[in-house]
C-alpha positions as YAML, in Angstrom:
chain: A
units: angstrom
residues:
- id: 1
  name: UNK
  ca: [0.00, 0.00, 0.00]
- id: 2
  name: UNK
  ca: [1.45, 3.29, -0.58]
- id: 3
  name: UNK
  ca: [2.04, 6.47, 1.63]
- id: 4
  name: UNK
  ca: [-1.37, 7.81, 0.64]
- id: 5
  name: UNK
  ca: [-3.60, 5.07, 1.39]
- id: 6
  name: UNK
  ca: [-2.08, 4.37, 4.57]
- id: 7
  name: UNK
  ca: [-2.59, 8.04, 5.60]
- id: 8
  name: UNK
  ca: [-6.25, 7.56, 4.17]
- id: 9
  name: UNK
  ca: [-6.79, 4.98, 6.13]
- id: 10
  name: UNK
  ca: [-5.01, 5.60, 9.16]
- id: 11
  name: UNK
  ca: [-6.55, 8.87, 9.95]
- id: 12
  name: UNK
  ca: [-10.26, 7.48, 8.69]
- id: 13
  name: UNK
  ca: [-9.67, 4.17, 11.67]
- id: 14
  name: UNK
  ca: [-9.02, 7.18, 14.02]
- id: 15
  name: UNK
  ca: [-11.84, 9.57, 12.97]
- id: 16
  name: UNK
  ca: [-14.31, 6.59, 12.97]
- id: 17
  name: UNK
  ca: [-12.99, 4.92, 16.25]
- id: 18
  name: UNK
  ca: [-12.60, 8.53, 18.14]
- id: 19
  name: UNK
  ca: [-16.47, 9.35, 17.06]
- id: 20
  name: UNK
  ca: [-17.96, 6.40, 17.94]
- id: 21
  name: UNK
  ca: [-16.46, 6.12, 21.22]
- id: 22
  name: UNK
  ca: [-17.13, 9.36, 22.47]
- id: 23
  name: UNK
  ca: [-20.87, 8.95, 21.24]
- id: 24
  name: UNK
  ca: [-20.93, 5.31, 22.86]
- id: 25
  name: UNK
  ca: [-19.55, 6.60, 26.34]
- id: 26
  name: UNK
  ca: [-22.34, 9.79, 25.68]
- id: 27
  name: UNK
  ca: [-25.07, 7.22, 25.41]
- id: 28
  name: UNK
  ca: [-24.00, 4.71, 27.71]
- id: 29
  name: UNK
  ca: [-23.07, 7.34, 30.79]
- id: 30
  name: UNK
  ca: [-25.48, 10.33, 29.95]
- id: 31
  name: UNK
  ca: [-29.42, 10.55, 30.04]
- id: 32
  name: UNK
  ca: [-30.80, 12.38, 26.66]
- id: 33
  name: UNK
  ca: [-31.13, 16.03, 26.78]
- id: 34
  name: UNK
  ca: [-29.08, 16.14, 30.04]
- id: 35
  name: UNK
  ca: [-25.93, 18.69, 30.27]
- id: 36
  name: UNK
  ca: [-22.78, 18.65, 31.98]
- id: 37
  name: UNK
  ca: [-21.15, 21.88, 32.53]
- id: 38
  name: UNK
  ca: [-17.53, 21.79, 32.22]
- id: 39
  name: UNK
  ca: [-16.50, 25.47, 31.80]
- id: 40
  name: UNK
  ca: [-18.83, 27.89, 33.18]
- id: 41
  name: UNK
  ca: [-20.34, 30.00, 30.68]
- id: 42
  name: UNK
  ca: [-18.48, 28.51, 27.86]
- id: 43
  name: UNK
  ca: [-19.20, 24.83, 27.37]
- id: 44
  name: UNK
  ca: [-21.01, 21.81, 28.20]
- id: 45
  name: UNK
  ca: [-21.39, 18.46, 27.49]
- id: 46
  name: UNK
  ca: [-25.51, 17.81, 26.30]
- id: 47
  name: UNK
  ca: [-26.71, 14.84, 25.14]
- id: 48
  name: UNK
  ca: [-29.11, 15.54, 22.44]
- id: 49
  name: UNK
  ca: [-29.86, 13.69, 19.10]
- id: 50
  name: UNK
  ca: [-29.95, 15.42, 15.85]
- id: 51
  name: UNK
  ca: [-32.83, 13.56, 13.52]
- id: 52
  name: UNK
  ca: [-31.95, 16.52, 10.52]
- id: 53
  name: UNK
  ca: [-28.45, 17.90, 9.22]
- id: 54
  name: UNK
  ca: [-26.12, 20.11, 9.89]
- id: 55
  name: UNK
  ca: [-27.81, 22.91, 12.36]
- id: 56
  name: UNK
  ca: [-30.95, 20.43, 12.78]
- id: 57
  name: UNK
  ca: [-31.74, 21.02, 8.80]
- id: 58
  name: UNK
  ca: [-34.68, 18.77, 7.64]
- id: 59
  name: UNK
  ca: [-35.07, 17.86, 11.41]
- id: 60
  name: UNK
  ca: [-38.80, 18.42, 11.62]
- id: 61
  name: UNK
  ca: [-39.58, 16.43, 8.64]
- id: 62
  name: UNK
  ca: [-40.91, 13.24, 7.99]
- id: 63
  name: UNK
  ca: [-38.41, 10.36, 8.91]
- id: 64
  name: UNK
  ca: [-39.96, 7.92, 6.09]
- id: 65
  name: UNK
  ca: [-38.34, 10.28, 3.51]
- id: 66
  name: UNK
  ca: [-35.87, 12.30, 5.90]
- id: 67
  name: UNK
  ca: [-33.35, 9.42, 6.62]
- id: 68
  name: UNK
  ca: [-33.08, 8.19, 2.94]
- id: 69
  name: UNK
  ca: [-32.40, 11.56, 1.77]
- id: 70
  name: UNK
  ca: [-29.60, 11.70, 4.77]
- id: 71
  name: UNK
  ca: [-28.33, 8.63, 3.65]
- id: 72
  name: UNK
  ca: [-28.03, 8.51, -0.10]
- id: 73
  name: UNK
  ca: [-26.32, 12.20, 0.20]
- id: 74
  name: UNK
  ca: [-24.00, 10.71, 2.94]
- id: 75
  name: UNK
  ca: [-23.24, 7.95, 0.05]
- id: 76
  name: UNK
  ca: [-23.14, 10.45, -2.35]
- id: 77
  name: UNK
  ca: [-20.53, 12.78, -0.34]
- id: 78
  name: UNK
  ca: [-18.54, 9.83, 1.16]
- id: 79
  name: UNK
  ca: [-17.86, 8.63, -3.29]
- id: 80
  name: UNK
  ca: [-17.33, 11.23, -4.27]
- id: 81
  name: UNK
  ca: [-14.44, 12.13, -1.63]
- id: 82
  name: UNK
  ca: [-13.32, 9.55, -2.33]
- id: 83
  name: UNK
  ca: [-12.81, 9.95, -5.90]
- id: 84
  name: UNK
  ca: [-10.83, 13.41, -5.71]
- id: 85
  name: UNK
  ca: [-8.23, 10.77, -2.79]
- id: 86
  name: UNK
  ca: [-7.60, 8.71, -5.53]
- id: 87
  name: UNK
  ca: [-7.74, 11.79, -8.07]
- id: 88
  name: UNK
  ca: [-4.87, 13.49, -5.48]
- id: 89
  name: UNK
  ca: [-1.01, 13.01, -6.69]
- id: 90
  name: UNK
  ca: [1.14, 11.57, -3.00]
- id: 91
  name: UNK
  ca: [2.79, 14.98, -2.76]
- id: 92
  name: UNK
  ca: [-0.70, 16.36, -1.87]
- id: 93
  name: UNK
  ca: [-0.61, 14.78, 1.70]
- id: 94
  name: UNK
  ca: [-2.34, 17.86, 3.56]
- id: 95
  name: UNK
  ca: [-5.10, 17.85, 1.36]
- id: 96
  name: UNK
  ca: [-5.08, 14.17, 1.52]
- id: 97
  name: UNK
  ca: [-5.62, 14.31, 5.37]
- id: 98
  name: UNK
  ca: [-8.54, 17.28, 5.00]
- id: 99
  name: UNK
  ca: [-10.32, 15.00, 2.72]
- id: 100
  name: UNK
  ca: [-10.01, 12.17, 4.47]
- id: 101
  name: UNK
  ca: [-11.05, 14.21, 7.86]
- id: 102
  name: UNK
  ca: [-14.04, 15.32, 5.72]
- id: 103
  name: UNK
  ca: [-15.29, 11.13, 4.86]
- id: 104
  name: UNK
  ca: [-14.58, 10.21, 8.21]
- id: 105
  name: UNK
  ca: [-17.11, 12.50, 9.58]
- id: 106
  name: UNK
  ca: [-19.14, 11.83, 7.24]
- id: 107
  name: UNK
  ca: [-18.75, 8.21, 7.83]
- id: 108
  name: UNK
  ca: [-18.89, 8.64, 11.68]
- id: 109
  name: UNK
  ca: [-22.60, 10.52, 11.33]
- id: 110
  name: UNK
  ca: [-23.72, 7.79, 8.69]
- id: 111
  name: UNK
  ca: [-23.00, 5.10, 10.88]
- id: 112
  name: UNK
  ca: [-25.01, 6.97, 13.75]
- id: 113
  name: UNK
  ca: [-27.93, 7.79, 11.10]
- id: 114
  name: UNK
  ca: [-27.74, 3.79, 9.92]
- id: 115
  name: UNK
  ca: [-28.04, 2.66, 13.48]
- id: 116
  name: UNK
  ca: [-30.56, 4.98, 15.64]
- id: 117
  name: UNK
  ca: [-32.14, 7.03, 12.75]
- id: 118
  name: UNK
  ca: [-30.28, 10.10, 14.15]
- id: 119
  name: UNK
  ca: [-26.85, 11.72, 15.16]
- id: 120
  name: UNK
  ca: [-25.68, 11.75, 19.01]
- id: 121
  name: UNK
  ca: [-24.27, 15.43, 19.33]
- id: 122
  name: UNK
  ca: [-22.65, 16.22, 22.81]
- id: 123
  name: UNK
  ca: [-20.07, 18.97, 22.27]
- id: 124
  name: UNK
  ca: [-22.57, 22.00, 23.44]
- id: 125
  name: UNK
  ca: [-20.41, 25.85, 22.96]
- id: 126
  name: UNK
  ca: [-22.14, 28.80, 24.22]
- id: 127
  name: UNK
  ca: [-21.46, 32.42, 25.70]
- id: 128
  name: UNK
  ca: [-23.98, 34.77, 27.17]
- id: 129
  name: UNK
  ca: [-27.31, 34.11, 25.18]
- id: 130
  name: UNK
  ca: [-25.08, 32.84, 22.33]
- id: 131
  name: UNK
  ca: [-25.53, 29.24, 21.49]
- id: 132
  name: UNK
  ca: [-23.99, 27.17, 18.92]
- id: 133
  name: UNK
  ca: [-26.38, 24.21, 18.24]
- id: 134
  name: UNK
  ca: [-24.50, 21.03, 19.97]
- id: 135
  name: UNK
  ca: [-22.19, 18.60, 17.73]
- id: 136
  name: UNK
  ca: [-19.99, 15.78, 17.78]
- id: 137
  name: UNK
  ca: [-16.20, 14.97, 16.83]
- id: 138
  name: UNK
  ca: [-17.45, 13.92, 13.07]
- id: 139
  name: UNK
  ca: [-18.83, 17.09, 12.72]
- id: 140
  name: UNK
  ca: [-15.10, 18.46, 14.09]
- id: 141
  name: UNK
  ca: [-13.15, 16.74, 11.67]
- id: 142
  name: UNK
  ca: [-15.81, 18.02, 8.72]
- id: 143
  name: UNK
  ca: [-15.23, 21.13, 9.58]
- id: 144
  name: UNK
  ca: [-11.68, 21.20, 9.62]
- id: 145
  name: UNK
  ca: [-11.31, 19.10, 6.90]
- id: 146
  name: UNK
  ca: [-13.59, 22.06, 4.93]
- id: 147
  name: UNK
  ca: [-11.78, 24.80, 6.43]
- id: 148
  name: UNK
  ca: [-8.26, 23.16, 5.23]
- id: 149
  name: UNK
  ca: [-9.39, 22.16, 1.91]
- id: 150
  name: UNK
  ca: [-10.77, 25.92, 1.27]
- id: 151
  name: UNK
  ca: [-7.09, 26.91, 1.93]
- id: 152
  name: UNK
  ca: [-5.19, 24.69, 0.06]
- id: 153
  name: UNK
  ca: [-8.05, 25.72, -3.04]
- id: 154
  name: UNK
  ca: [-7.68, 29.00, -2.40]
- id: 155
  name: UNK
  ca: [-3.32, 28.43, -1.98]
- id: 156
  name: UNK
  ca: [-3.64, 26.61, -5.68]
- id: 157
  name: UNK
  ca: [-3.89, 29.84, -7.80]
- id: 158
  name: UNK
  ca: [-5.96, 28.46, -10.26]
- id: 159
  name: UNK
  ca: [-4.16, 25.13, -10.59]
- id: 160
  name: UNK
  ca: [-5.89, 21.93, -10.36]
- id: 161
  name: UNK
  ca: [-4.61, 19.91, -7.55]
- id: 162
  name: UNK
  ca: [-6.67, 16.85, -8.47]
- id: 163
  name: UNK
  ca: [-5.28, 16.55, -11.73]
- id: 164
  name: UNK
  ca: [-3.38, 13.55, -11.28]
- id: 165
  name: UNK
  ca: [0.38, 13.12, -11.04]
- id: 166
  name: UNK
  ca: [2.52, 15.43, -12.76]
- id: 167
  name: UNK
  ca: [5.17, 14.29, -14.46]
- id: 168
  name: UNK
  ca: [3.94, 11.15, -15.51]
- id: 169
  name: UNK
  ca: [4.16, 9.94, -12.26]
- id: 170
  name: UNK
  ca: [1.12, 7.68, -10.68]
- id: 171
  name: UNK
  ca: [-0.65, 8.55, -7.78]
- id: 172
  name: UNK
  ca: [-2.71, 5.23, -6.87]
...
């Protein structure tokens, strides 16, 4: 296996093992909708469960069309990641690791979505009357994994760093 897919996955056993822990211990040591201050004022640990998307999106909709939508995009999202991985030459290795934090949050939340119908968020932010809607370490890594894919975009100057090798060079 080359340096690539052992970064791939590496990093996705992590992402996928940390997520599901943390959600089991959640589930197995918390009671739903209960919170656990840990810095006053700033954060919490609440045990809700997301039915919808990101931000609770689609959450008040019907379930019998709700969680096949959820799926199928999670599917969708999780192929076609990784299709730009295998697209990505081996000296791309940081936006090898941003992609790959982006499918194994998306993994993470399918699995969750596959077994309850839902997500288990926990990580609860909030200052004042200021409250970021709770989330969970696979939403973490697809957020960074955005935020450092935007950069290494943006860092491209119009070059296409899914091309494929350069050079002749192969990338699988």
């Amino acid at each position: 296996m080359r340096t690539k897919g052992k970064i791939v996955f590496s990093l996705l056993a992590f992402i996928i093992l940390l997520d599901q822990l943390s959600k089991f211990i959640v589930d197995r040591t918390m009671a739903l909708n209960h919170s656990i201050p840990v810095i006053q004022n700033l954060f919490s640990l609440t045990y809700i469960r997301n039915t919808g998307a990101a931000f609770g999106i689609l959450a008040g909709s019907d379930a019998a069309y709700r969680l096949p939508i959820l799926i199928a995009f999670s599917l969708l999202a999780i192929g076609f990641i990784g299709m730009m991985l295998r697209r990505l030459p081996e000296s791309e290795k940081g936006l090898v690791m941003a992609l790959t934090f982006i499918m194994g949050g998306a993994i993470g939340n399918l699995i969750d979505r596959v077994v309850y119908g839902e997500v288990i968020d926990f990580l609860d932010f909030y200052w004042s009357q200021f409250h970021w809607p709770a989330f969970n370490f696979a939403d973490s890594f697809i957020t960074l994994g955005v935020v450092i894919t935007s950069y290494y975009i943006i860092r491209s100057k119009g070059e296409d760093p899914f091309s494929g090798p350069k050079n002749g060079s192969s990338s699988s």
